[in-house]
N, C-alpha and C positions, 0 to 999 in steps of 0.2 A: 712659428705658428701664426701670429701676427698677418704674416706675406698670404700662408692660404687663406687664410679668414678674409682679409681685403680680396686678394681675386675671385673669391665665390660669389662675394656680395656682386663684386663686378658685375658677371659674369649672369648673377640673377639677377641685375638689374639690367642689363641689356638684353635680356630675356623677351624683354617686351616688345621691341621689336619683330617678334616673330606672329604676333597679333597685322603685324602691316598686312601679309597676304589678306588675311582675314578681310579685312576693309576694303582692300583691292576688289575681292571679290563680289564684296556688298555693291560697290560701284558698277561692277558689270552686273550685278543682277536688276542696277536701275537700267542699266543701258536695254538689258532685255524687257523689261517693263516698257519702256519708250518703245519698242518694236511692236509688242503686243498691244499699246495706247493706240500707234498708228493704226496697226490691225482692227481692231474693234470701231475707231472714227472713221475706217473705209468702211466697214459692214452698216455702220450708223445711218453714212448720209442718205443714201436710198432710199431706209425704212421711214426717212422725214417725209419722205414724198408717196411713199407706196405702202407703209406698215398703218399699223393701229397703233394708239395713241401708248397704250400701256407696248408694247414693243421701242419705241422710243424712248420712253421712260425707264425702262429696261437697260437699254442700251445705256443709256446716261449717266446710268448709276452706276452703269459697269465701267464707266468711262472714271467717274468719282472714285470708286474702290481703287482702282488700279493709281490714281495718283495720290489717294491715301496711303498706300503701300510705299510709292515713289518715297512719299516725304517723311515716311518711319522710317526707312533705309537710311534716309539722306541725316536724319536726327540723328537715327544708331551709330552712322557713320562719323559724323563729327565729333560728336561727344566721345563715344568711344575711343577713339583717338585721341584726342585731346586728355583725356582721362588716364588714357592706360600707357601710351606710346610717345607721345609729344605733343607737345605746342603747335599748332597752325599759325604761321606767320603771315598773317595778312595785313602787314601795318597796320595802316590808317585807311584800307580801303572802305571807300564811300558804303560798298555792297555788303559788308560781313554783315550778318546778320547780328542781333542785339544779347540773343542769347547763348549764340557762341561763347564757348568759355566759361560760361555760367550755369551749364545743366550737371549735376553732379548723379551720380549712380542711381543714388534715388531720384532726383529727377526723372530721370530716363526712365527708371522704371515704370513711374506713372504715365508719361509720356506716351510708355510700347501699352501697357495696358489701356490706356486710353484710346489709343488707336486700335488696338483690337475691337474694345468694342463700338469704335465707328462702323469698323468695315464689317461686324458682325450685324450690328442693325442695318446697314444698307444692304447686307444679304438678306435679311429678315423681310426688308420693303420688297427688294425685289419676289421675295413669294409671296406676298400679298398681294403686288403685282397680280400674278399671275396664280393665283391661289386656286383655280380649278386646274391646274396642271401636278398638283400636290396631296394628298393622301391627309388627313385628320393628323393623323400618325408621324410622317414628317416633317408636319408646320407641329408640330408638338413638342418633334424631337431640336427643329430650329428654334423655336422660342427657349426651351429648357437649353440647350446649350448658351443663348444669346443669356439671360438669365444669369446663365453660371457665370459667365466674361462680366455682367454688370455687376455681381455681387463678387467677383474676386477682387472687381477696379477699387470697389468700397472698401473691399476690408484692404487691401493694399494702400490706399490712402490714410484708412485709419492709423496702421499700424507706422506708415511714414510720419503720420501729425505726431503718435504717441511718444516716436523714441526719438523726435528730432526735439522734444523738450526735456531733454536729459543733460 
C-alpha cells in the first residue's frame, strides 16, 4: 500500500509541470503584444506630425496600456513558474530581476490587481481624452467599472495585510 501511496504523491507532484504549456503561452501572448506595440507606434508616428494633440495622447496611452499588459504577463509568468512548476536557474546573472523568487501568491495577486487597475485608469484617461466621442452613460459605466477594480485592489490588499498577521 506504501508503493501506491509514494507513486501518486509522485505522480501529483509532477503534476505541475503540466502548467509549463500554460507559461509557454503567456510568453507568446507577449510576443503578440510586441506585434501589436509595433503596430500602434506605426499608426503613432504620423499623427506627431498630422493629428491633434489629444490623438497623440491617445496613441501613447495606448502604447503605455499595451506594455502594462506586457509586464503583467511577464510578472504572471515568472512567479507563476517559480511558484507552481520550478526554479528559474539564472545563477548569478547581472540581469535577474530583484524580485524574482520573492513574489509569492499573494504577492501576485496584488501585483495582477494592481495592474488592472493601471490599465483601467489609463482606459478611463483615454475617454476623457476624447470625452465628446462618449455618451454621459458610458464614461459612467467606465468610471463605475474603474471604481469597482480600485475598490476590489483595496479590499484585496486589505484582506492580504489581515491574514498575513496570523
Amino acid at each position: 500500500m506504501k508503493k501506491i501511496e509514494t507513486m501518486l504523491e509522485v505522480l501529483i507532484f509532477n503534476s505541475r509541470w503540466l502548467l509549463a504549456p500554460f507559461y509557454l503561452g503567456l510568453v507568446y501572448a507577449i510576443i503578440l503584444l510586441l506585434v501589436k506595440f509595433a503596430k500602434e507606434i506605426t499608426k503613432l508616428t504620423p499623427l506627431v506630425f498630422t493629428g491633434g494633440g489629444s490623438d497623440v495622447i491617445v496613441g501613447i496611452l495606448s502604447l503605455i496600456d499595451i506594455a502594462l499588459v506586457a509586464n503583467l504577463l511577464l510578472i504572471i509568468v515568472f512567479a507563476g513558474y517559480e511558484n507552481f512548476v520550478s526554479k528559474i536557474n539564472t545563477g548569478d546573472h547581472e540581469d535577474r530581476p530583484d524580485w524574482m523568487g520573492h513574489v509569492g501568491f499573494s504577492d501576485l495577486k496584488i501585483k495582477v490587481i494592481g495592474s488592472i487597475v493601471a490599465i483601467s485608469a489609463i482606459e478611463l484617461l483615454k475617454a476623457f481624452v476624447n470625452v465628446e466621442e462618449f455618451t454621459n452613460e458610458q464614461l459612467g459605466w467606465k468610471v463605475g467599472i474603474h471604481l469597482t477594480f480600485v475598490v476590489s485592489g483595496v479590499l484585496f490588499a486589505v484582506m492580504d495585510k489581515l491574514t498575513s498577521h496570523k
